[in-house]
mmCIF file as gemmi writes it, N, C-alpha and C atoms, coordinates in Angstrom:
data_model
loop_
_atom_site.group_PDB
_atom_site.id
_atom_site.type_symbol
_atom_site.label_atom_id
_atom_site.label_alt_id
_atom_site.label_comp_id
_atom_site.label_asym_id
_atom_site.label_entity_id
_atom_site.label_seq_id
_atom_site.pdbx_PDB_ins_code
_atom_site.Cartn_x
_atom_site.Cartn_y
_atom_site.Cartn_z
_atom_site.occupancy
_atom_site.B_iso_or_equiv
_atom_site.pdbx_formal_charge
_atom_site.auth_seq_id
_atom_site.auth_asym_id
_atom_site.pdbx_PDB_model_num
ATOM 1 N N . UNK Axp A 1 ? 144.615 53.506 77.581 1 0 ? 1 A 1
ATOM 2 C CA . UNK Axp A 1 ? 145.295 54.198 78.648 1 0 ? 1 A 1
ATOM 3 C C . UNK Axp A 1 ? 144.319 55.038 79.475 1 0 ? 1 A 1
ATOM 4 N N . UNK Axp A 2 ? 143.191 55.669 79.196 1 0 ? 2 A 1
ATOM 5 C CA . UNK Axp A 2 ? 142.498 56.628 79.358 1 0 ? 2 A 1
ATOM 6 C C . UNK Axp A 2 ? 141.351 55.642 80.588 1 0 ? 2 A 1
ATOM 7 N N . UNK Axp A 3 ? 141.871 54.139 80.19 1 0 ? 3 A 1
ATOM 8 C CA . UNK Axp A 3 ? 141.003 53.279 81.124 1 0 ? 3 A 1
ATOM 9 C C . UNK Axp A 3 ? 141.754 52.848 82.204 1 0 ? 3 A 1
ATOM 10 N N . UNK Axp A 4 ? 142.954 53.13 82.399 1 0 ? 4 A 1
ATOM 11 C CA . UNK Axp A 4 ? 143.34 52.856 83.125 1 0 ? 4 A 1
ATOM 12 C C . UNK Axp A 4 ? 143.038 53.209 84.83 1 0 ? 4 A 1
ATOM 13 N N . UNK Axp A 5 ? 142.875 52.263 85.382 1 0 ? 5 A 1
ATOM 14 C CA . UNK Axp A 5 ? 142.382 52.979 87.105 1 0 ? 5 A 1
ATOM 15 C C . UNK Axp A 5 ? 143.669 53.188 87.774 1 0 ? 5 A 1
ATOM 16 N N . UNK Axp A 6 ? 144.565 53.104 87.048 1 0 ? 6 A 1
ATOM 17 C CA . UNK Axp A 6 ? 145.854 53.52 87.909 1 0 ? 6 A 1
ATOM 18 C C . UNK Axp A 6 ? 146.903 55.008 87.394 1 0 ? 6 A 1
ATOM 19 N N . UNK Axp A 7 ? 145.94 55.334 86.252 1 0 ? 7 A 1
ATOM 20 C CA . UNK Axp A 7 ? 146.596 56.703 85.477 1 0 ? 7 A 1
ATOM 21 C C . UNK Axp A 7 ? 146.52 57.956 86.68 1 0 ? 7 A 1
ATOM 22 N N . UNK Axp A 8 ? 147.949 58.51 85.746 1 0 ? 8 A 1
ATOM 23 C CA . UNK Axp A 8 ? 148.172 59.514 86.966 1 0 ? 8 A 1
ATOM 24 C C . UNK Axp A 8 ? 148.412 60.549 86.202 1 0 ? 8 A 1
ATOM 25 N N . UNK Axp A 9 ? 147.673 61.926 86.942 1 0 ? 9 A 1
ATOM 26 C CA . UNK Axp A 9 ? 148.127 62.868 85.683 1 0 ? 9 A 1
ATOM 27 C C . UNK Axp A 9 ? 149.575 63.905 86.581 1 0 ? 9 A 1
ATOM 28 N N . UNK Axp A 10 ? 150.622 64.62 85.738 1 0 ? 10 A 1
ATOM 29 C CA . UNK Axp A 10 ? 151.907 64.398 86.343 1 0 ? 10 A 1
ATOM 30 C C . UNK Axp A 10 ? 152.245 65.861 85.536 1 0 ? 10 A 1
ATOM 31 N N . UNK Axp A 11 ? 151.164 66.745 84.642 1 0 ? 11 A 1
ATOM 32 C CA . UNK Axp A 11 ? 151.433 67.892 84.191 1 0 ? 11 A 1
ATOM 33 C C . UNK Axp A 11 ? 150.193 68.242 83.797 1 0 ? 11 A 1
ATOM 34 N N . UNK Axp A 12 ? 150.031 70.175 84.015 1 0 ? 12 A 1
ATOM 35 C CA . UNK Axp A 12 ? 149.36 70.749 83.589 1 0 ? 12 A 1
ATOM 36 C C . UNK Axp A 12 ? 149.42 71.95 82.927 1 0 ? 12 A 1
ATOM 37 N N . UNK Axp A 13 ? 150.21 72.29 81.554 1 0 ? 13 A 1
ATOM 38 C CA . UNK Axp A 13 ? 150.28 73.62 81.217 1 0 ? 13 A 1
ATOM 39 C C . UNK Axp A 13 ? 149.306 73.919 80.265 1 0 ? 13 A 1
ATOM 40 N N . UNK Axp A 14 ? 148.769 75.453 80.09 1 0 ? 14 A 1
ATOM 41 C CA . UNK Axp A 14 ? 148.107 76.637 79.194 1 0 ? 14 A 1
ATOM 42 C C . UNK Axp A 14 ? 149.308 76.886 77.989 1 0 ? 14 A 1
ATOM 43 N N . UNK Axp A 15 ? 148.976 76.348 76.681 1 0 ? 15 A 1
ATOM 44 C CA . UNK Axp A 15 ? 149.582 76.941 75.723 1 0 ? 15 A 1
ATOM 45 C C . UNK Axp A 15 ? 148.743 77.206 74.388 1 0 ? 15 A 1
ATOM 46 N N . UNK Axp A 16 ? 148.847 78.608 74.277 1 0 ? 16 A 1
ATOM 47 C CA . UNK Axp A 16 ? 147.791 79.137 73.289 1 0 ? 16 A 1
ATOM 48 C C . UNK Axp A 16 ? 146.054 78.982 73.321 1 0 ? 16 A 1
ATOM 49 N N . UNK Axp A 17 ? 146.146 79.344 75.065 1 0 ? 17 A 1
ATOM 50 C CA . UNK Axp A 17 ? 144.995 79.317 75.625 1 0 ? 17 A 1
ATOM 51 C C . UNK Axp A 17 ? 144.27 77.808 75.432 1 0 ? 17 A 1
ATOM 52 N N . UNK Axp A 18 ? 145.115 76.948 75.58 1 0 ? 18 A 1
ATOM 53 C CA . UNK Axp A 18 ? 144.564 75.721 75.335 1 0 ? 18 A 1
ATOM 54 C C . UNK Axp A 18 ? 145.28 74.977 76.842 1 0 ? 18 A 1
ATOM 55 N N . UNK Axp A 19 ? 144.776 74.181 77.568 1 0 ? 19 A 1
ATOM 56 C CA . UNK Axp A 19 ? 145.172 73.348 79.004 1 0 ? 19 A 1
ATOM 57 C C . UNK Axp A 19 ? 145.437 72.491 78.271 1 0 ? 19 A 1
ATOM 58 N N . UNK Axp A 20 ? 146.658 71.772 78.202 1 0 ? 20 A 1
ATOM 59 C CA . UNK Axp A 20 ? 147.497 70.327 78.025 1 0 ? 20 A 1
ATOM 60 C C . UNK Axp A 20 ? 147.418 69.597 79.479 1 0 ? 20 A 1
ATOM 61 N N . UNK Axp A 21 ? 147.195 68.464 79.161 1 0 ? 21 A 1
ATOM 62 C CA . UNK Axp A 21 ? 147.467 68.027 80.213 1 0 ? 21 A 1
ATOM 63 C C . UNK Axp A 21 ? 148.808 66.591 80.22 1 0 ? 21 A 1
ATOM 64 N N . UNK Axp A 22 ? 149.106 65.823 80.774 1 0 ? 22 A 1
ATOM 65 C CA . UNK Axp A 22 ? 150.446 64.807 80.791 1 0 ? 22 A 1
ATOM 66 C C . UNK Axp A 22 ? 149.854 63.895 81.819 1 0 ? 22 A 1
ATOM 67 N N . UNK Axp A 23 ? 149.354 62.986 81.066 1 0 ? 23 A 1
ATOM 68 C CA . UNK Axp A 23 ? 149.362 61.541 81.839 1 0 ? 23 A 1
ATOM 69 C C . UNK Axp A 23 ? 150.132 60.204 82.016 1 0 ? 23 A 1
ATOM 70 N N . UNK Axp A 24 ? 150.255 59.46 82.782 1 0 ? 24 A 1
ATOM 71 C CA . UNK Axp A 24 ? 151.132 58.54 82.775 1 0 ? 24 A 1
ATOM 72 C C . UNK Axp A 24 ? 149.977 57.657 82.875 1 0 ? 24 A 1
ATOM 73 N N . UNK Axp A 25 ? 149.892 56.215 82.052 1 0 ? 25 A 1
ATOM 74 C CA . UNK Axp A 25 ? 149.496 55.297 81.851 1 0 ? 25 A 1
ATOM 75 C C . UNK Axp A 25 ? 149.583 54.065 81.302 1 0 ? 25 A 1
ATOM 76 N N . UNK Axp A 26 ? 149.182 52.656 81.697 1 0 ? 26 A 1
ATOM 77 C CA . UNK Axp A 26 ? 149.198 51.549 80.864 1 0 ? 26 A 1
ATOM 78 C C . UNK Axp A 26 ? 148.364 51.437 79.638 1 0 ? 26 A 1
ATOM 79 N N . UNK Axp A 27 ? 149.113 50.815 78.91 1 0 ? 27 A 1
ATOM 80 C CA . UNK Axp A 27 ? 148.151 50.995 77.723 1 0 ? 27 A 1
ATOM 81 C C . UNK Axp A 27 ? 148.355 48.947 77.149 1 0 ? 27 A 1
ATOM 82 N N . UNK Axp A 28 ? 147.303 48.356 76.219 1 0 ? 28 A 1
ATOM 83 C CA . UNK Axp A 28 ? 146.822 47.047 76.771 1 0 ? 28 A 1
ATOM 84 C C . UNK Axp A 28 ? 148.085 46.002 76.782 1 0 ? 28 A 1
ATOM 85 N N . UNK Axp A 29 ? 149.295 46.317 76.325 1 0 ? 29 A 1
ATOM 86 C CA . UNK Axp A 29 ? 150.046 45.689 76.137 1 0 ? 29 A 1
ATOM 87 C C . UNK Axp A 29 ? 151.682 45.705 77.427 1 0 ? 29 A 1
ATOM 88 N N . UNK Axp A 30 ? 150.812 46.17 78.354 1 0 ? 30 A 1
ATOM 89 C CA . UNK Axp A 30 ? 151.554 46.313 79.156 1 0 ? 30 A 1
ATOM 90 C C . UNK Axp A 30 ? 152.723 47.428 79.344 1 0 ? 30 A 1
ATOM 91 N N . UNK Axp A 31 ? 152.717 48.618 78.14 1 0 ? 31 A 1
ATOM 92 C CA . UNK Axp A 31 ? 153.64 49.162 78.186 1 0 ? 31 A 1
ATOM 93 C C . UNK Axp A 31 ? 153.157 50.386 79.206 1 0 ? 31 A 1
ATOM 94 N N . UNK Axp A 32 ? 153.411 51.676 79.714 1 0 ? 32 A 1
ATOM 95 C CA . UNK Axp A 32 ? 153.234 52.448 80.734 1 0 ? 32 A 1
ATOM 96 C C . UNK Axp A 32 ? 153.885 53.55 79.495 1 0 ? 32 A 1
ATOM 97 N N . UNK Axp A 33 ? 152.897 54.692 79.183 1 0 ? 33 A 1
ATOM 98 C CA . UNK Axp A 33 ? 153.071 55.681 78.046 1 0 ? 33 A 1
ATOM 99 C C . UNK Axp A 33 ? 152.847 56.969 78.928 1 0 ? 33 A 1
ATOM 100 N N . UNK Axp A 34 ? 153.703 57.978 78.15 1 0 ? 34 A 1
ATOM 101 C CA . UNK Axp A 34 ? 153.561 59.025 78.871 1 0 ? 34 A 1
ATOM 102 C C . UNK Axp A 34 ? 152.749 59.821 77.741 1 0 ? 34 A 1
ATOM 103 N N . UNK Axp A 35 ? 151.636 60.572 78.089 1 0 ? 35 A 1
ATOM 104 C CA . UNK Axp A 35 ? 150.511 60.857 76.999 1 0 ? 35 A 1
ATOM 105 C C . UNK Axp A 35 ? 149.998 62.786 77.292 1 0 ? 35 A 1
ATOM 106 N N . UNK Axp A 36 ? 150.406 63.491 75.972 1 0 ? 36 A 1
ATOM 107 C CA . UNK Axp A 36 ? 149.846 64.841 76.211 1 0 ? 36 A 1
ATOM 108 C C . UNK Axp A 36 ? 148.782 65.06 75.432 1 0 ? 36 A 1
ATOM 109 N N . UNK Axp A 37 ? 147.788 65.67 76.444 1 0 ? 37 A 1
ATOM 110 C CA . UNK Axp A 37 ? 146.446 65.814 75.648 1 0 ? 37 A 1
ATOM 111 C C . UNK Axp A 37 ? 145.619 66.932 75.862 1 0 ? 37 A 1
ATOM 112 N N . UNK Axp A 38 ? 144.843 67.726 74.823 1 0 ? 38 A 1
ATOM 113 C CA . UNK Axp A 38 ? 144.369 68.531 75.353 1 0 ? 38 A 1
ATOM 114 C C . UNK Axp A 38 ? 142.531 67.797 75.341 1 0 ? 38 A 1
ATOM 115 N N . UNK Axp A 39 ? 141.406 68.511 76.116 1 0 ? 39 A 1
ATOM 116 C CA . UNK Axp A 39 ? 140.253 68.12 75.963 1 0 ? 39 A 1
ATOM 117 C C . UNK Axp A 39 ? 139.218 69.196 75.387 1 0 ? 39 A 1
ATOM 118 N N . UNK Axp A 40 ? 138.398 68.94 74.37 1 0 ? 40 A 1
ATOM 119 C CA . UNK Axp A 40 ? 137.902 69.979 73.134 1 0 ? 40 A 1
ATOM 120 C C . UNK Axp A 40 ? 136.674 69.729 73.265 1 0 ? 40 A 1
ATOM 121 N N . UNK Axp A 41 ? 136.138 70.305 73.168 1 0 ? 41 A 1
ATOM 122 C CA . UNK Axp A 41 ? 134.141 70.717 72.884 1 0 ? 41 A 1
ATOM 123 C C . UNK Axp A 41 ? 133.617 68.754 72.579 1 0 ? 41 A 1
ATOM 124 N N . UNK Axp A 42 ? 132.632 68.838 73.18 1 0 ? 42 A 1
ATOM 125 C CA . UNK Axp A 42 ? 131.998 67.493 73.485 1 0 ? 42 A 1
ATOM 126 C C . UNK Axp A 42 ? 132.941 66.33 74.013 1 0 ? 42 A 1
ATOM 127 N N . UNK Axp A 43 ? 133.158 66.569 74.743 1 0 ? 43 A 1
ATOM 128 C CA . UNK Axp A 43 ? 134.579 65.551 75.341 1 0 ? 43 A 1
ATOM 129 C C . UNK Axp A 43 ? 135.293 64.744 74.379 1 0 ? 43 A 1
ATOM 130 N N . UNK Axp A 44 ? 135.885 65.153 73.442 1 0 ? 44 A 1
ATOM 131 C CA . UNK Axp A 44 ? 136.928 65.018 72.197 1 0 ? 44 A 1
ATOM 132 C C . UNK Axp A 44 ? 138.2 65.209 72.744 1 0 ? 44 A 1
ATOM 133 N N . UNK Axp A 45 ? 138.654 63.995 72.39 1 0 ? 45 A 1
ATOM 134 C CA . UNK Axp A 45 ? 140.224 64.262 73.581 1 0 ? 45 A 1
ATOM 135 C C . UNK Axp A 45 ? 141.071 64.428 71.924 1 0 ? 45 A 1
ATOM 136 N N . UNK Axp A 46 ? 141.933 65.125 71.961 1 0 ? 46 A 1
ATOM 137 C CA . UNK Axp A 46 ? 142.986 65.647 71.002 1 0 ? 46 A 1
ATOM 138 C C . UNK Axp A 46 ? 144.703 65.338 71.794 1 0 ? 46 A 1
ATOM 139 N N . UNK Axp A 47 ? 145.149 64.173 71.293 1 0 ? 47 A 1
ATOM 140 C CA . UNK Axp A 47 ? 146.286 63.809 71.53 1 0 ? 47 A 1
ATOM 141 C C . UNK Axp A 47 ? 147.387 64.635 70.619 1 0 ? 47 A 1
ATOM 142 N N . UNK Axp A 48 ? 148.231 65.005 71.421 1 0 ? 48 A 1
ATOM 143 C CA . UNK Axp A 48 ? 149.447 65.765 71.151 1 0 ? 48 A 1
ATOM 144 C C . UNK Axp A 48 ? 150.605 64.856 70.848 1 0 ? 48 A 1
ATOM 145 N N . UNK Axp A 49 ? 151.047 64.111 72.331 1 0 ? 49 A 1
ATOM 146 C CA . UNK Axp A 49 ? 152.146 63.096 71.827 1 0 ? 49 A 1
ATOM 147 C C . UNK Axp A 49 ? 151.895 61.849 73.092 1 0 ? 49 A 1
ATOM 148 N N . UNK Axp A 50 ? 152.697 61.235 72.51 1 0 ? 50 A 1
ATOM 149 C CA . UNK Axp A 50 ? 152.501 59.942 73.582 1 0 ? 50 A 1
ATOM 150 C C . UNK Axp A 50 ? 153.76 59.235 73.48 1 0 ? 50 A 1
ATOM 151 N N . UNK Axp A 51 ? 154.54 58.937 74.167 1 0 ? 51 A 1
ATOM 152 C CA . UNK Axp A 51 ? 156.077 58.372 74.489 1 0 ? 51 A 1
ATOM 153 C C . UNK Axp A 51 ? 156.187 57.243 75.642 1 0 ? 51 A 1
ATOM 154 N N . UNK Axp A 52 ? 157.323 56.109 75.406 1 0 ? 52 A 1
ATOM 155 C CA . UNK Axp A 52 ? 157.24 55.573 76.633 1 0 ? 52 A 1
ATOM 156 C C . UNK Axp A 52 ? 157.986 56.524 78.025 1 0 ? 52 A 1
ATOM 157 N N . UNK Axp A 53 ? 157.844 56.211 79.208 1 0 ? 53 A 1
ATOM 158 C CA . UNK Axp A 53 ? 158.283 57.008 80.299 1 0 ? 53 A 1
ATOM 159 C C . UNK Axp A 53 ? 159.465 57.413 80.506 1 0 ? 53 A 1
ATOM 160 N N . UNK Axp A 54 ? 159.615 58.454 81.385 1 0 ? 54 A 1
ATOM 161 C CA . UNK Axp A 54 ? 160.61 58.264 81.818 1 0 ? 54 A 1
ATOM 162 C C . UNK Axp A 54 ? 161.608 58.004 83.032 1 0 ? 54 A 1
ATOM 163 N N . UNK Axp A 55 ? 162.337 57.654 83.552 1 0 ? 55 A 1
ATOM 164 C CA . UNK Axp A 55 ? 162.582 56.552 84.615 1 0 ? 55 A 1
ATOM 165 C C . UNK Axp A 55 ? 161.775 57.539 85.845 1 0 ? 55 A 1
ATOM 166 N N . UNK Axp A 56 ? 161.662 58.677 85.759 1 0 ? 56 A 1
ATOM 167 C CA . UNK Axp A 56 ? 160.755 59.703 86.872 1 0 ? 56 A 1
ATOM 168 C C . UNK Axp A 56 ? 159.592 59.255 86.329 1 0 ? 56 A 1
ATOM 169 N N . UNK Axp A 57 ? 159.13 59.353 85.384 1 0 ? 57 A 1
ATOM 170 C CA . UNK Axp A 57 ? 157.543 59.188 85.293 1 0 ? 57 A 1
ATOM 171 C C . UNK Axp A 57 ? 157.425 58.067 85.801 1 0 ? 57 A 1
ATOM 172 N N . UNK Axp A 58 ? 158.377 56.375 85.324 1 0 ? 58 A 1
ATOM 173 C CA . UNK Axp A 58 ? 157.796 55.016 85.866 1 0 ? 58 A 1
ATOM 174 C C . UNK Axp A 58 ? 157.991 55.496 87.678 1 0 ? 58 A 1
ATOM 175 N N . UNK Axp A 59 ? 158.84 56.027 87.976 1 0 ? 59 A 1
ATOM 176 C CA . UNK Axp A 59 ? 158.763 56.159 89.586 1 0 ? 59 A 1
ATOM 177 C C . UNK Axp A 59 ? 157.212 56.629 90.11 1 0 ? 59 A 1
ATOM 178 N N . UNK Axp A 60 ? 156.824 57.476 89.908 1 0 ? 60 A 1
ATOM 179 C CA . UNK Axp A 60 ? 155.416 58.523 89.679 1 0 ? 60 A 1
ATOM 180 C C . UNK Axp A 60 ? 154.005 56.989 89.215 1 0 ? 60 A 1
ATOM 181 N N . UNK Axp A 61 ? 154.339 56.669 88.475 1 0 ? 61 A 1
ATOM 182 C CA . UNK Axp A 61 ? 153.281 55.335 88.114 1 0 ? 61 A 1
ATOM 183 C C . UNK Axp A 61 ? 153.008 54.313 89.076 1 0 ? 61 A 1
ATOM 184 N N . UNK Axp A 62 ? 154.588 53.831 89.511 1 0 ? 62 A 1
ATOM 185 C CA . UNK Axp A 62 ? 155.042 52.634 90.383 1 0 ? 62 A 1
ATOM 186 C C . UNK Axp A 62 ? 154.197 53.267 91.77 1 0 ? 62 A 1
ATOM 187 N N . UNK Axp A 63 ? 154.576 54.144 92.137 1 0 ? 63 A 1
ATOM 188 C CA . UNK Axp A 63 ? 153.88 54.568 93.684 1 0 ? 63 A 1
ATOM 189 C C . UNK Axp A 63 ? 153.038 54.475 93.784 1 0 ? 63 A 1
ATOM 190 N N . UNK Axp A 64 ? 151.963 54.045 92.923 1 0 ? 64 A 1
ATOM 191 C CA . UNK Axp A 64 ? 150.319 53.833 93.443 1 0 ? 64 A 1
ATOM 192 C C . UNK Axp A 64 ? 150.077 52.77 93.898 1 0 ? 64 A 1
């Protein structure tokens, strides 16, 4: 998903002094995942959760 050239990021909150961020992306099987992540010391990505979309997020994906 993180390769995707069509990922869109669609949230940004601070919780417990940590930046989450919310991406929308394909991932290889064609599905479109909605993905929270924060990014940690040496570019270590730390996944929170990852879900398929929702009919706003596929809208938000579809527009590119």
């Amino acid at each position: 998903m993180f390769l995707d050239p069509f990922v869109k990021k669609v949230d940004s909150e601070v919780i417990d002094l940590e930046t989450r961020d919310t991406i929308v992306g394909m991932i290889e099987n064609w599905q479109v995942l909605s993905v929270v992540f924060t990014l940690r010391e040496n570019d270590i990505f730390r996944l929170i959760s990852a879900r398929r979309v929702t009919s706003k997020q596929w809208k938000i994906y579809e527009k590119q």
